[in-house]
Structure formats: structure tokens, C-alpha cells
C-alpha positions in Angstrom: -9.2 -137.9 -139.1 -9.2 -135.0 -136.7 -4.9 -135.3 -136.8 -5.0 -135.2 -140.4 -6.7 -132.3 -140.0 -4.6 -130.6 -137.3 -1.6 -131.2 -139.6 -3.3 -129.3 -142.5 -3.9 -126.3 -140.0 -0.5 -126.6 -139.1 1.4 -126.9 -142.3 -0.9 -124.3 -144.1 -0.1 -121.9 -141.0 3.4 -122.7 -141.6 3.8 -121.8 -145.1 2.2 -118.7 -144.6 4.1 -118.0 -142.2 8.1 -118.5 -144.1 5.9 -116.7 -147.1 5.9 -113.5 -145.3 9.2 -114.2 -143.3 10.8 -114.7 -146.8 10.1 -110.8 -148.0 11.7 -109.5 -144.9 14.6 -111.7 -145.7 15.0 -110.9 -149.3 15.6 -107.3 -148.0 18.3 -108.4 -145.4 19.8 -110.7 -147.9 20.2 -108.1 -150.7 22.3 -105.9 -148.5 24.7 -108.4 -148.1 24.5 -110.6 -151.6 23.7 -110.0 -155.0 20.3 -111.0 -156.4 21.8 -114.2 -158.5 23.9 -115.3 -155.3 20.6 -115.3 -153.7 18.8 -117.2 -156.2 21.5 -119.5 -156.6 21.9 -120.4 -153.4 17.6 -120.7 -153.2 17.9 -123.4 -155.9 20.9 -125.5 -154.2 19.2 -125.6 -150.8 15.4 -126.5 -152.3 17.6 -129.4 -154.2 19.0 -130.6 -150.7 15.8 -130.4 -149.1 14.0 -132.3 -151.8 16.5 -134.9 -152.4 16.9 -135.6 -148.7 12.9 -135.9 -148.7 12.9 -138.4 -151.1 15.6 -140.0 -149.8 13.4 -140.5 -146.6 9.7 -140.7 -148.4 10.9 -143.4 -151.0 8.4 -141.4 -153.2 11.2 -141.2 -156.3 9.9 -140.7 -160.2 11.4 -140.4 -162.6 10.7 -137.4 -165.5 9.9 -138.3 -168.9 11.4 -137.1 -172.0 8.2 -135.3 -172.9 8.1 -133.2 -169.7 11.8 -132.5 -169.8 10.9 -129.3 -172.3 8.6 -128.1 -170.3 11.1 -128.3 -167.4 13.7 -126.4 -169.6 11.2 -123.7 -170.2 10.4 -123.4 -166.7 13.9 -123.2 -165.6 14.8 -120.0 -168.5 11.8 -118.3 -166.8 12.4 -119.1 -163.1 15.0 -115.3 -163.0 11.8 -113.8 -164.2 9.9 -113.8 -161.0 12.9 -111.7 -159.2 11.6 -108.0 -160.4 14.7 -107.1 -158.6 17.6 -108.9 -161.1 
């Protein structure tokens, strides 16, 4: 019990962490790429990194037909939260 709870701490204290990080490396990023290079590139790493873990976590499932809309939405919106593009 008391690990489970250390590796909340930890993994809370950790996202906070690459949160904060992540504005100062917008900035840096933005002097060298432009703003869809930087989402695009976003997008291909998270895929890598969450394929890979479900590769390793065997936790695979599959999306319905029903959610796929929603998914499409979500997707025409994602550009949105860049005030920047």
C-alpha cells in the first residue's frame, strides 16, 4: 500500500513537472519550427509512446464505431488549443 502510494507522489510530481518544462519548450521550439511542425511532430511521438505501452501493458481495445465520431470531432479541434497557430 504505502508503494502504491509513493508511485502516485511520484508520477503526479512528474507530470507537473514536463507540464511546466513543456511551456519553456514551446518557446525554444517556436524559434526554430513552425507551430504545425511542432504539433505534428507532438502527435507522432504520443503515438509511439502509446503504442509501445500497449505493446508492453497488453492493455489493447479496440474503439467502437459509435465513439469513432467523437474521436473525429476531437481530432478537428485538437489545432484549437495552440492560441499560437
Amino acid at each position: 500500500m504505502k508503494i502504491d502510494k509513493i508511485w502516485v507522489y511520484t508520477a503526479a510530481t512528474l507530470a507537473a513537472l514536463f507540464w511546466g518544462f513543456s511551456f519553456v519548450w514551446f518557446k525554444q521550439a517556436f524559434l526554430v519550427y513552425r507551430p504545425i511542425t511542432i504539433v505534428f511532430l507532438l502527435l507522432v511521438i504520443a503515438s509511439v509512446l502509446l503504442n509501445i505501452y500497449i505493446k508492453i501493458a497488453g492493455k489493447k481495445q479496440s474503439i467502437t464505431r459509435k465513439d469513432l465520431k467523437l474521436f473525429m470531432l476531437l481530432a478537428f479541434f485538437e489545432f484549437y488549443n495552440y492560441p499560437e497557430l
